[in-house]
N, C-alpha and C positions, 0 to 999 in steps of 0.2 A: 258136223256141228261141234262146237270148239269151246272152253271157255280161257279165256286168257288176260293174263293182269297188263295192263296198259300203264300209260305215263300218258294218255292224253284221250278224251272221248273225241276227238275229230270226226263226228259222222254226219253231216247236214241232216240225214234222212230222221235221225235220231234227235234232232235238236229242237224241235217242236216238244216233243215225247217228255225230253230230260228237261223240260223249262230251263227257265235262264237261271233257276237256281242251283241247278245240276250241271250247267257247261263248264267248261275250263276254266274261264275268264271268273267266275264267282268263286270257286274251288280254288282256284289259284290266289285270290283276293282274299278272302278267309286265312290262307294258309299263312300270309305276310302279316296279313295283323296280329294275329293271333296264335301262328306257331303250329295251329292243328294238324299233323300229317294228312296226306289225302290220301285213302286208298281208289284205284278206279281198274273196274272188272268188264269187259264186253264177251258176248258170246257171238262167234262169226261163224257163219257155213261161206267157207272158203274168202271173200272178199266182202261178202255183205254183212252186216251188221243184222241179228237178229234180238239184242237186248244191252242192256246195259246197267250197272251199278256203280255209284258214285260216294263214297264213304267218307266222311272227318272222322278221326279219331279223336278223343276231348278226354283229357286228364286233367282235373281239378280236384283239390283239396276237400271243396264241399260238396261238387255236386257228382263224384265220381266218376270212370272212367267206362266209355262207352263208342259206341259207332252209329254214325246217324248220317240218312242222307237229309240234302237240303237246309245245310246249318242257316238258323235267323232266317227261314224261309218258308213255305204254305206248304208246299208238296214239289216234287223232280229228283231227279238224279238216279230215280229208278225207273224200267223201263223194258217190258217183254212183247215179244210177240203172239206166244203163246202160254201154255201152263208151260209146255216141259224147259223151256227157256226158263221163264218164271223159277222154277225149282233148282234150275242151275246155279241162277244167282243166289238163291235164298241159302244153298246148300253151300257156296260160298261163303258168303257174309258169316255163316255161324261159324266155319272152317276158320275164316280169319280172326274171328272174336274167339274161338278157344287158344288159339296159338297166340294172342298178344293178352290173354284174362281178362277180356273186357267186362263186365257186368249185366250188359245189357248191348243188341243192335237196334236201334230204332228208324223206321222205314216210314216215310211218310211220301205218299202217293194218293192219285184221285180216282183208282179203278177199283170203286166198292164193289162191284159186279163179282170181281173176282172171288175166287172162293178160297177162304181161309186156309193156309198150309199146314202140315202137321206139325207143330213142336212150337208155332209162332200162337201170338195174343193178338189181338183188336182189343182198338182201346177207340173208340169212336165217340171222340168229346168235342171236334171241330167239324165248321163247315168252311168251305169258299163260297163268295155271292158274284155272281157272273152276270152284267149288263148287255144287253141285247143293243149296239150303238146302229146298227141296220136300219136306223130312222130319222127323221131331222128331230130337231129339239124337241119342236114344239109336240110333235107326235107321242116322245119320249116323256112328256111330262105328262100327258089325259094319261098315262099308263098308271100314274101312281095317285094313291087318296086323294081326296080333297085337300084333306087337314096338310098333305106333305107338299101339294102344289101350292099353297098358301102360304108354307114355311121356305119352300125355296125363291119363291118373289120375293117375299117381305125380307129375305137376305137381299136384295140386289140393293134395298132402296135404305139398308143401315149406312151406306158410304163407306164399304170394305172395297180393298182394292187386290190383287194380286201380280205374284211377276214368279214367271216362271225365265229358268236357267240353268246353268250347270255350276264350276268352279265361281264362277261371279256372285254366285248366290250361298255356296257352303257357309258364311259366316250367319249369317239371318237363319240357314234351314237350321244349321244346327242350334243355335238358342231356343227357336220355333220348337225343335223335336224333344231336347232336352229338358228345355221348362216343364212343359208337358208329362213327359213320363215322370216328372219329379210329383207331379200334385195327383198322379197315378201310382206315387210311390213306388215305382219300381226304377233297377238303376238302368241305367243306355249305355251307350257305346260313347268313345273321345269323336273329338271334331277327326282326330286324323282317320278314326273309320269312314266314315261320311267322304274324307277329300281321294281316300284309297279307292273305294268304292265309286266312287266320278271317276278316276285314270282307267281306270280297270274296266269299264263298261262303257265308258267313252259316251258316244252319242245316244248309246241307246237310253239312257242315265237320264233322266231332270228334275231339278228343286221345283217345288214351288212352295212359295214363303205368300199368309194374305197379312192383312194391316188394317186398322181402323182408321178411320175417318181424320186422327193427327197424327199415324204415320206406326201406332207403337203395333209390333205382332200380335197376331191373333191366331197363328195357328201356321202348320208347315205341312210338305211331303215328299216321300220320295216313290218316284213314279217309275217304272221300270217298263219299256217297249220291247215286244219280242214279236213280229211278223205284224199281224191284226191283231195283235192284244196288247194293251196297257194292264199292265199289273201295280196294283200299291202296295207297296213293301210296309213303308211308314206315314201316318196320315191321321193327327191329332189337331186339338184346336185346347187354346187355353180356356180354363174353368170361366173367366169372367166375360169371354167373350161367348159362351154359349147360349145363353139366353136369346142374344140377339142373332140366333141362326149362324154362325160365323160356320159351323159344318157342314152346313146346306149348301152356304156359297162356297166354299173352297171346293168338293167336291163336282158342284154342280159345273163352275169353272173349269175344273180338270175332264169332266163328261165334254161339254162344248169344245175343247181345244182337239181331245182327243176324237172328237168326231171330225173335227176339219182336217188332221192329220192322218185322216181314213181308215182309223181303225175299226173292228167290228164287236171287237168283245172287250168291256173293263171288268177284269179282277178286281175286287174291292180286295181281298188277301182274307184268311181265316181270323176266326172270331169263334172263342168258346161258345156252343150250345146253349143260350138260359143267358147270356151274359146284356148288358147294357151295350156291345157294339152290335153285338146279333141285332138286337132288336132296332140299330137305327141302320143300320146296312140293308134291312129285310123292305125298310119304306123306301129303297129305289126300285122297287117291282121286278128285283133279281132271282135266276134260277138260282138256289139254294142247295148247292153241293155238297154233301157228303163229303167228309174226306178219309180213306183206309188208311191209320194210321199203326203197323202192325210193330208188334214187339219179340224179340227172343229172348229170352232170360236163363242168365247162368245157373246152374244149380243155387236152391236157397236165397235166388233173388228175388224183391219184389217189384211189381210195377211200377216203373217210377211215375211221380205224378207232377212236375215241376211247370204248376201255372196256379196262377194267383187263385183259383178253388181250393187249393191246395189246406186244409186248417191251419197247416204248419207255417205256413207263410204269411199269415195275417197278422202276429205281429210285427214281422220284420215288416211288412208292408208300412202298419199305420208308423211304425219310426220310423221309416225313410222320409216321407212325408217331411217329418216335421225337423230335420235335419238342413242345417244349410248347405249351399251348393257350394260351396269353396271345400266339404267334406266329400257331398256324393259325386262329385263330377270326376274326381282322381280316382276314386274306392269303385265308380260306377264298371268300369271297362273291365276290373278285376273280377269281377260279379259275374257279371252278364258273360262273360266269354265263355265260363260252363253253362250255361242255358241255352246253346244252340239246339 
Protein backbone atom coordinates (compact mmCIF):
# COMPACT_ATOMS: atom_id res chain seq x y z
CA UNK A 1 0.00 0.00 0.00
CA UNK A 2 1.32 3.19 -1.58
CA UNK A 3 0.34 6.79 -1.32
CA UNK A 4 0.98 8.68 -4.44
CA UNK A 5 0.40 12.35 -5.98
CA UNK A 6 -1.58 11.99 -9.21
CA UNK A 7 -2.62 14.47 -12.05
CA UNK A 8 -5.90 12.63 -12.27
CA UNK A 9 -8.49 10.64 -9.85
CA UNK A 10 -9.48 8.18 -12.77
CA UNK A 11 -11.01 5.41 -10.65
CA UNK A 12 -14.86 4.49 -11.55
CA UNK A 13 -14.72 2.43 -8.31
CA UNK A 14 -13.90 5.52 -6.45
CA UNK A 15 -16.42 7.78 -8.15
CA UNK A 16 -19.44 7.35 -6.27
CA UNK A 17 -17.12 7.71 -3.05
CA UNK A 18 -15.50 11.16 -4.30
CA UNK A 19 -19.09 12.74 -5.49
CA UNK A 20 -19.06 14.75 -8.46
CA UNK A 21 -17.68 17.28 -6.36
CA UNK A 22 -14.50 15.58 -6.01
CA UNK A 23 -14.05 14.10 -9.76
CA UNK A 24 -11.79 15.51 -12.24
CA UNK A 25 -14.19 17.26 -14.42
CA UNK A 26 -15.34 19.76 -11.16
CA UNK A 27 -11.54 20.13 -10.12
CA UNK A 28 -10.60 20.84 -13.35
CA UNK A 29 -13.67 23.46 -13.73
CA UNK A 30 -12.81 25.30 -10.46
CA UNK A 31 -9.27 25.30 -11.48
CA UNK A 32 -10.20 27.51 -15.01
CA UNK A 33 -12.30 29.94 -13.51
CA UNK A 34 -10.73 30.63 -10.72
CA UNK A 35 -6.91 29.79 -10.90
CA UNK A 36 -7.13 27.39 -7.76
CA UNK A 37 -4.18 24.72 -8.07
CA UNK A 38 -5.55 21.25 -7.49
CA UNK A 39 -3.53 19.07 -5.48
CA UNK A 40 -4.78 15.21 -5.89
CA UNK A 41 -3.45 12.14 -3.70
CA UNK A 42 -4.56 8.29 -4.02
CA UNK A 43 -3.41 5.43 -2.09
CA UNK A 44 -3.13 2.05 -4.24
CA UNK A 45 -2.16 -1.63 -3.08
CA UNK A 46 -0.72 -2.35 -6.44
CA UNK A 47 -3.41 -1.45 -9.11
CA UNK A 48 -6.55 -0.96 -6.99
CA UNK A 49 -7.54 2.13 -5.60
CA UNK A 50 -7.88 2.04 -1.83
CA UNK A 51 -8.56 5.98 -1.10
CA UNK A 52 -8.43 9.03 -2.29
CA UNK A 53 -7.85 12.97 -1.71
CA UNK A 54 -8.82 15.84 -3.77
CA UNK A 55 -7.41 19.45 -2.73
CA UNK A 56 -7.82 23.37 -4.15
CA UNK A 57 -5.48 25.40 -2.85
CA UNK A 58 -7.26 29.20 -2.27
CA UNK A 59 -5.12 32.30 -1.83
CA UNK A 60 -6.91 35.32 -1.28
CA UNK A 61 -6.35 38.65 0.24
CA UNK A 62 -9.31 38.40 2.65
CA UNK A 63 -10.10 35.17 3.24
CA UNK A 64 -6.57 33.54 3.41
CA UNK A 65 -4.66 30.81 2.16
CA UNK A 66 -5.78 27.36 2.62
CA UNK A 67 -6.63 23.70 1.29
CA UNK A 68 -9.99 22.41 0.99
CA UNK A 69 -11.69 19.49 -0.56
CA UNK A 70 -15.08 20.04 -2.45
CA UNK A 71 -14.71 23.79 -3.34
CA UNK A 72 -18.60 25.45 -3.70
CA UNK A 73 -19.67 21.99 -2.77
CA UNK A 74 -21.67 19.69 0.28
CA UNK A 75 -18.95 17.16 0.82
CA UNK A 76 -16.35 14.60 -1.71
CA UNK A 77 -13.02 14.47 -2.95
CA UNK A 78 -12.11 12.63 0.06
CA UNK A 79 -12.34 9.02 0.31
CA UNK A 80 -10.82 5.81 2.49
CA UNK A 81 -11.30 2.38 2.87
CA UNK A 82 -10.29 2.02 6.02
CA UNK A 83 -8.66 4.08 9.09
CA UNK A 84 -5.06 3.43 8.11
CA UNK A 85 -5.82 4.48 4.56
CA UNK A 86 -7.74 7.46 6.17
CA UNK A 87 -4.42 8.49 8.01
CA UNK A 88 -2.46 8.27 4.88
CA UNK A 89 -4.26 10.87 3.43
CA UNK A 90 -4.71 12.94 6.50
CA UNK A 91 -1.00 12.66 7.13
CA UNK A 92 -0.55 13.95 3.66
CA UNK A 93 -2.78 16.78 3.38
CA UNK A 94 -0.93 18.31 6.64
CA UNK A 95 2.50 17.40 4.82
CA UNK A 96 1.34 19.30 1.89
CA UNK A 97 -0.12 22.33 3.89
CA UNK A 98 3.32 22.69 5.90
CA UNK A 99 5.31 22.89 2.78
CA UNK A 100 3.26 25.43 0.80
CA UNK A 101 2.19 27.53 4.64
CA UNK A 102 -1.26 27.14 4.32
CA UNK A 103 -3.34 28.25 7.37
CA UNK A 104 -5.60 25.91 7.69
CA UNK A 105 -6.87 22.15 5.46
CA UNK A 106 -10.25 21.94 5.48
CA UNK A 107 -11.96 18.37 4.69
CA UNK A 108 -15.43 18.14 4.09
CA UNK A 109 -16.87 14.67 3.94
CA UNK A 110 -20.18 12.58 5.00
CA UNK A 111 -18.52 9.65 7.30
CA UNK A 112 -19.39 11.07 10.82
CA UNK A 113 -18.98 7.46 11.95
CA UNK A 114 -15.53 7.85 11.61
CA UNK A 115 -13.61 8.69 14.45
CA UNK A 116 -11.80 11.97 14.84
CA UNK A 117 -7.87 11.91 13.95
CA UNK A 118 -5.26 13.21 16.24
CA UNK A 119 -4.03 16.79 15.44
CA UNK A 120 -7.55 17.43 13.22
CA UNK A 121 -10.93 19.70 14.62
CA UNK A 122 -14.72 18.87 13.81
CA UNK A 123 -16.45 21.61 13.29
CA UNK A 124 -20.00 20.01 12.83
CA UNK A 125 -22.25 23.12 11.81
CA UNK A 126 -23.96 21.42 8.45
CA UNK A 127 -26.33 18.75 7.42
CA UNK A 128 -27.12 17.15 3.91
CA UNK A 129 -31.17 16.13 3.54
CA UNK A 130 -31.53 13.00 1.31
CA UNK A 131 -34.92 12.03 -0.42
CA UNK A 132 -35.94 8.66 -0.51
CA UNK A 133 -37.45 8.91 -4.54
CA UNK A 134 -38.02 4.85 -4.27
CA UNK A 135 -41.84 5.85 -4.57
CA UNK A 136 -44.40 7.26 -6.92
CA UNK A 137 -45.45 10.83 -6.05
CA UNK A 138 -48.23 10.43 -4.74
CA UNK A 139 -46.83 8.00 -2.04
CA UNK A 140 -43.99 10.63 -1.53
CA UNK A 141 -46.19 13.37 -0.64
CA UNK A 142 -48.78 11.19 2.61
CA UNK A 143 -44.95 11.23 3.76
CA UNK A 144 -44.89 14.66 4.57
CA UNK A 145 -47.25 17.20 7.13
CA UNK A 146 -50.40 18.02 6.33
CA UNK A 147 -49.68 21.77 6.46
CA UNK A 148 -46.59 20.89 3.67
CA UNK A 149 -48.88 18.71 1.37
CA UNK A 150 -51.26 21.78 1.34
CA UNK A 151 -48.28 24.13 0.45
CA UNK A 152 -47.01 22.06 -2.26
CA UNK A 153 -50.69 21.74 -4.09
CA UNK A 154 -51.64 25.15 -3.63
CA UNK A 155 -47.99 25.90 -5.59
CA UNK A 156 -49.45 24.02 -8.63
CA UNK A 157 -52.55 26.07 -8.93
CA UNK A 158 -50.39 29.81 -8.48
CA UNK A 159 -49.83 29.44 -12.53
CA UNK A 160 -45.97 29.04 -12.01
CA UNK A 161 -44.41 27.27 -14.75
CA UNK A 162 -40.87 25.72 -15.34
CA UNK A 163 -38.22 24.69 -18.00
CA UNK A 164 -35.71 22.76 -17.40
CA UNK A 165 -32.10 22.80 -19.65
CA UNK A 166 -28.61 23.14 -20.04
CA UNK A 167 -26.64 26.13 -22.20
CA UNK A 168 -30.17 27.25 -23.54
CA UNK A 169 -31.32 28.12 -20.29
CA UNK A 170 -27.73 29.89 -18.63
CA UNK A 171 -29.09 33.37 -19.29
CA UNK A 172 -32.56 32.99 -17.21
CA UNK A 173 -30.55 30.57 -14.42
CA UNK A 174 -28.12 32.89 -13.91
CA UNK A 175 -30.44 36.27 -13.32
CA UNK A 176 -32.81 33.48 -11.29
CA UNK A 177 -29.51 32.45 -9.00
CA UNK A 178 -28.00 36.00 -8.93
CA UNK A 179 -31.13 38.07 -7.93
CA UNK A 180 -31.51 35.72 -5.27
CA UNK A 181 -28.35 35.63 -3.46
CA UNK A 182 -28.40 39.41 -3.91
CA UNK A 183 -31.65 39.97 -1.32
CA UNK A 184 -29.47 37.00 0.56
CA UNK A 185 -26.93 39.44 0.53
CA UNK A 186 -24.37 37.56 -0.14
CA UNK A 187 -22.10 37.80 -3.49
CA UNK A 188 -22.21 34.66 -6.35
CA UNK A 189 -20.22 33.77 -8.97
CA UNK A 190 -20.24 35.49 -13.02
CA UNK A 191 -22.54 33.96 -15.69
CA UNK A 192 -19.31 32.66 -17.05
CA UNK A 193 -19.07 30.25 -13.95
CA UNK A 194 -22.47 28.82 -14.51
CA UNK A 195 -21.73 28.54 -18.59
CA UNK A 196 -18.02 26.72 -17.45
CA UNK A 197 -19.70 24.67 -15.18
CA UNK A 198 -22.44 23.37 -18.10
CA UNK A 199 -19.09 22.46 -20.58
CA UNK A 200 -17.37 20.75 -18.02
CA UNK A 201 -20.27 18.47 -16.72
CA UNK A 202 -21.92 18.27 -19.75
CA UNK A 203 -25.03 16.20 -19.64
CA UNK A 204 -24.81 15.38 -16.31
CA UNK A 205 -25.44 19.35 -15.75
CA UNK A 206 -29.22 21.11 -15.71
CA UNK A 207 -30.90 24.70 -15.26
CA UNK A 208 -34.04 24.78 -14.23
CA UNK A 209 -35.35 28.38 -14.19
CA UNK A 210 -39.72 28.72 -12.73
CA UNK A 211 -41.75 31.82 -13.82
CA UNK A 212 -45.02 33.25 -12.83
CA UNK A 213 -48.13 33.33 -14.29
CA UNK A 214 -46.78 36.55 -16.95
CA UNK A 215 -43.60 35.07 -17.71
CA UNK A 216 -41.25 37.16 -15.03
CA UNK A 217 -38.68 34.71 -12.75
CA UNK A 218 -39.40 33.40 -9.69
CA UNK A 219 -36.64 31.46 -8.71
CA UNK A 220 -33.69 28.97 -10.49
CA UNK A 221 -31.33 25.66 -9.98
CA UNK A 222 -28.77 24.05 -10.60
CA UNK A 223 -29.19 20.33 -10.42
CA UNK A 224 -26.22 18.02 -10.54
CA UNK A 225 -26.97 13.85 -11.67
CA UNK A 226 -24.43 11.41 -10.59
CA UNK A 227 -25.61 7.39 -10.98
CA UNK A 228 -29.14 7.42 -8.84
CA UNK A 229 -28.70 10.66 -7.26
CA UNK A 230 -29.71 14.25 -8.17
CA UNK A 231 -27.67 16.59 -6.13
CA UNK A 232 -28.61 20.61 -5.76
CA UNK A 233 -25.78 22.57 -5.96
CA UNK A 234 -27.86 25.83 -6.29
CA UNK A 235 -31.69 26.25 -5.72
CA UNK A 236 -33.25 29.76 -4.51
CA UNK A 237 -36.49 31.41 -5.25
CA UNK A 238 -37.01 35.27 -5.09
CA UNK A 239 -38.20 37.11 -1.81
CA UNK A 240 -41.71 38.16 -3.65
CA UNK A 241 -42.48 35.00 -5.01
CA UNK A 242 -42.39 33.14 -1.65
CA UNK A 243 -45.34 33.63 -0.22
CA UNK A 244 -47.01 32.03 -3.03
CA UNK A 245 -45.08 28.70 -2.41
CA UNK A 246 -42.88 29.45 -5.69
CA UNK A 247 -40.25 26.82 -3.50
CA UNK A 248 -42.50 24.10 -3.02
CA UNK A 249 -43.09 24.13 -6.70
CA UNK A 250 -39.80 24.45 -8.13
CA UNK A 251 -38.48 21.72 -5.91
CA UNK A 252 -41.45 19.62 -6.07
CA UNK A 253 -40.90 19.78 -10.05
CA UNK A 254 -37.33 18.79 -9.85
CA UNK A 255 -38.57 15.67 -7.32
CA UNK A 256 -41.22 14.62 -10.27
CA UNK A 257 -38.73 14.89 -13.26
CA UNK A 258 -36.05 13.36 -11.27
CA UNK A 259 -38.24 10.46 -10.54
CA UNK A 260 -39.19 9.80 -14.18
CA UNK A 261 -35.43 9.99 -14.94
CA UNK A 262 -34.99 7.02 -12.28
CA UNK A 263 -33.25 8.27 -9.98
CA UNK A 264 -33.43 7.12 -6.23
CA UNK A 265 -31.98 9.53 -3.90
CA UNK A 266 -32.34 13.70 -4.15
CA UNK A 267 -29.54 15.70 -2.28
CA UNK A 268 -31.14 18.73 -1.40
CA UNK A 269 -27.17 19.96 -0.67
CA UNK A 270 -26.10 21.42 2.97
CA UNK A 271 -27.68 23.94 5.01
CA UNK A 272 -26.45 25.37 8.37
CA UNK A 273 -27.85 23.63 11.52
CA UNK A 274 -30.76 26.31 13.16
CA UNK A 275 -30.73 28.02 9.87
CA UNK A 276 -34.26 29.02 7.70
CA UNK A 277 -33.14 26.43 4.90
CA UNK A 278 -32.82 23.63 7.50
CA UNK A 279 -35.92 24.26 8.49
CA UNK A 280 -37.74 24.20 4.95
CA UNK A 281 -35.54 21.21 3.54
CA UNK A 282 -36.48 19.27 6.88
CA UNK A 283 -40.49 19.52 5.55
CA UNK A 284 -39.75 17.08 2.60
CA UNK A 285 -39.49 14.08 5.19
CA UNK A 286 -35.65 13.71 4.46
CA UNK A 287 -32.83 11.56 6.16
CA UNK A 288 -30.96 14.45 7.81
CA UNK A 289 -27.25 13.95 7.60
CA UNK A 290 -24.75 14.95 9.50
CA UNK A 291 -22.02 16.21 7.74
CA UNK A 292 -17.84 15.52 9.20
CA UNK A 293 -16.48 18.54 8.41
CA UNK A 294 -12.83 18.26 10.01
CA UNK A 295 -10.08 20.97 10.23
CA UNK A 296 -6.14 21.19 10.80
CA UNK A 297 -4.80 24.22 11.92
CA UNK A 298 -1.39 25.78 11.45
CA UNK A 299 0.30 26.85 14.56
CA UNK A 300 -1.64 30.00 16.16
CA UNK A 301 -4.46 29.46 13.87
CA UNK A 302 -7.91 29.82 14.58
CA UNK A 303 -11.06 28.04 13.35
CA UNK A 304 -12.18 29.60 10.43
CA UNK A 305 -15.73 30.32 10.47
CA UNK A 306 -16.75 31.80 6.83
CA UNK A 307 -20.65 31.52 6.82
CA UNK A 308 -23.27 33.93 7.16
CA UNK A 309 -23.34 32.99 11.56
CA UNK A 310 -20.39 34.31 11.32
CA UNK A 311 -20.95 38.03 13.62
CA UNK A 312 -18.36 39.41 11.57
CA UNK A 313 -20.31 39.12 8.53
CA UNK A 314 -23.46 40.58 9.36
CA UNK A 315 -22.70 43.70 8.37
CA UNK A 316 -21.11 43.33 5.13
CA UNK A 317 -24.20 40.97 4.73
CA UNK A 318 -27.08 43.79 5.49
CA UNK A 319 -24.77 46.26 2.72
CA UNK A 320 -24.60 43.88 0.11
CA UNK A 321 -28.18 43.93 0.27
CA UNK A 322 -28.74 47.11 -0.31
CA UNK A 323 -26.18 47.84 -2.96
CA UNK A 324 -26.89 47.76 -6.76
CA UNK A 325 -26.15 45.14 -9.05
CA UNK A 326 -24.22 46.94 -11.70
CA UNK A 327 -21.70 47.15 -8.20
CA UNK A 328 -22.07 43.47 -6.83
CA UNK A 329 -22.33 41.45 -9.92
CA UNK A 330 -18.31 42.41 -11.13
CA UNK A 331 -17.17 42.72 -7.12
CA UNK A 332 -19.33 39.39 -6.53
CA UNK A 333 -16.82 36.59 -8.42
CA UNK A 334 -13.94 38.42 -6.55
CA UNK A 335 -15.61 37.60 -3.14
CA UNK A 336 -16.95 34.60 -3.41
CA UNK A 337 -13.71 32.72 -5.08
CA UNK A 338 -12.09 32.67 -1.35
CA UNK A 339 -15.16 31.15 0.07
CA UNK A 340 -14.96 27.84 -1.42
Amino acid sequence: MNIQRVNSLDYPSLEPKLSYIGLDSWMNFINDVYGHPVHRFAVLEGDRPLGALSLLEVKHPVFGHYLATAPFGNYGGFTFEDQAVRDLLLNEARRLAEEIKAEYVSLRFDDIASPLAEGWVEHPVYSTYLIDLAATPDDLLKRFSSDHRNHVRKSMKKGFSIRFGHLDLLDDAYEALALSMHELGSPYHSKTYLRKMAEYLGNTLEFAVTYDAKGKITGGGVFIYQGKTIFNLHANVLRYARSAYAGEYLYWMVIERAMQKGCTTFDLGRSLIGSGNDVFKSKWAPEKKPLAYWFWLAPEQELPSLNQKNPKFQFAIAAWKLMPAFIIRPLGPYIIRGLV
